[in-house]
C-alpha positions, 0 to 999 in steps of 0.5 A: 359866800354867794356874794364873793362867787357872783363877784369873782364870776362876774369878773372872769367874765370881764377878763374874757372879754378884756384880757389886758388889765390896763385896757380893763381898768381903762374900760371900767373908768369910760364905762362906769365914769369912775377913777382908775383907783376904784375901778381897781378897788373893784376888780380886787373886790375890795368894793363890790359893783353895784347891780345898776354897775354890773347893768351898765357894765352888761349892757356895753360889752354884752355879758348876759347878767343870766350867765353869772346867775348860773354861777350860784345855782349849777346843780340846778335845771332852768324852766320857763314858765308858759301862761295861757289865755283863756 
């Protein structure tokens, strides 16, 4: 399930940035150099995108991969952990 969540997020996320499907597929195709069939297998779901896939995907229209993390764990607070030189 957590699969299909981050799937679906991920997404949403690319439609907020591409609001028109074709020019999404178009995207896709340029980004991940793939053919317009399996970019819309993947935002079908039908292929998942690979991590090094949704990267390159990040990378080039700046979605933060951290945002889709918060997807799985809403109910849950982020810390940072802070280390000190002795």
């Amino acid at each position: 399930m957590k699969r299909e969540l981050l799937h679906t997020h991920f997404v949403l996320l690319l439609q907020k940035r591409e609001p028109d499907k074709s020019k999404l597929i178009e995207l896709l195709m340029d980004i991940l150099c793939i053919e317009k069939d399996s970019a819309y297998r993947r935002l079908r779901g039908e292929v998942p995108f690979s991590f090094a896939e949704a990267i390159t995907i990040g990378e080039r229209l700046g979605i933060s991969l951290d945002g889709l993390m918060g997807a799985l764990y809403e109910k849950t607070k982020n810390f940072a952990l802070q280390q000190s030189d002795f």
